[in-house]
N, C-alpha and C positions, 0 to 999 in steps of 0.2 A: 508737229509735236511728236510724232510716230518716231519719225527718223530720228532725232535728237533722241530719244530716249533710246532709241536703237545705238547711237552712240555711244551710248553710259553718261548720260545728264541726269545732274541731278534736279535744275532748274529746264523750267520751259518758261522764256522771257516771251513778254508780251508786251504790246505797242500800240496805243491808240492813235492812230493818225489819220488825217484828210487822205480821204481819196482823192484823187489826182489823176489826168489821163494816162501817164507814165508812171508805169509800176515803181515801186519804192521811190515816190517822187512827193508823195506829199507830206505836208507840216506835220510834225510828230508833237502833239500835246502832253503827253505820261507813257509811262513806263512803269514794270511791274515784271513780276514772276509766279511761276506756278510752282511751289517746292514738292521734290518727290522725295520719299525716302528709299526707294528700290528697288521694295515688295510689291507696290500696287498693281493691279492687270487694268487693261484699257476701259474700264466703265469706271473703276477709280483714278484715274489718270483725268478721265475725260471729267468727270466731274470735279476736281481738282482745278483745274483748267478752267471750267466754266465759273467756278465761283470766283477766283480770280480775277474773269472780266469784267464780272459784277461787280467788284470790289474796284476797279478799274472805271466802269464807265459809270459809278453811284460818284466816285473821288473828282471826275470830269463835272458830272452836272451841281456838284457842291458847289466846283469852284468855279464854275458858266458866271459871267465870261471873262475872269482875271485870268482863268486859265490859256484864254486864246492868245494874250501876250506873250506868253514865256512858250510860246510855240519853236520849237529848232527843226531847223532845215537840215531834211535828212544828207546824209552824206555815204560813200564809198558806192561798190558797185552792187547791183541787187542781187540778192541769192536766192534758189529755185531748189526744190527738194522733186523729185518724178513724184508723181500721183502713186501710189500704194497700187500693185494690182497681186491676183491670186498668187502668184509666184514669188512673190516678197515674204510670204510665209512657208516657204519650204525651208526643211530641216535636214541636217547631217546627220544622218543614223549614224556615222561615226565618230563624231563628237560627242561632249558630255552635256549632259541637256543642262546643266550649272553654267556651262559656256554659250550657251543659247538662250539661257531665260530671256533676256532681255526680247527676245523676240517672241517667245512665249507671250510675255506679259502685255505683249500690241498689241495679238492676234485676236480678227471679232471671228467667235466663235462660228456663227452665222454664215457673215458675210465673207470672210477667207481666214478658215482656218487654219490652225498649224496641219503641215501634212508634211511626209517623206516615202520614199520608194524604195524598196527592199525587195530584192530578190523578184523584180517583175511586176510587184505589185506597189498601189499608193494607198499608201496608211494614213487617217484624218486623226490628230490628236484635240481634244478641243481642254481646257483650262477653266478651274475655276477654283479658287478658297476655300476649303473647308468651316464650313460656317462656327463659329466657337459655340 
């Protein structure tokens, strides 16, 4: 999800399917998306996302078990996103931070925040809304 929006997505698609021993290997039942408008930061993203699967796996168990028929057999080859670590949130002090949001808006504040290094030293930025 991170990196797609790190992209400039405006959808995060999502896939109900059987696990299988072989990654991207099993029956795909539904499909679905998580729509973003640009502004959200990662607790609205994530929650965006979550109600999405619930909308997702409520749509599955409605339709248990006509649904398992129209099951499709996934196709092409799998794709792998790296695991997120501290360093995926580093920032260009000489970029414009308008050019960065989108990584701004992944960063958990907590867990790896935005940070940059100037002049020797490492600066921790951390992000949040101004509540209206």
């Amino acid at each position: 999800m991170t990196w797609l929006v790190l992209e400039g997505a405006k959808k995060i698609p999502l896939t109900l399917f059987e696990a299988a021993e072989k990654v991207d290997a099993g029956a795909v039942y539904l499909r679905d998306h998580a729509k973003l408008r640009g502004d959200e930061l990662l607790p609205e993203i994530q929650a965006k996302v979550a109600d999405a699967i619930m909308r997702l796996c409520e749509k599955f168990i409605a339709g248990y078990p006509a649904v398992l028929k129209r099951a499709k057999t996934q196709s092409g080859k799998p794709g792998y996103y790296p695991k997120r670590k501290p360093h995926d949130s580093r920032l260009n002090p000489k970029k414009p931070l308008a050019s960065q949001f989108n990584l701004l808006r992944t960063v958990n504040n907590d867990v790896y925040p935005a940070y940059f290094t100037h002049l020797g030293e490492t600066y921790v930025l951390k992000i949040e809304k101004k509540k209206r």
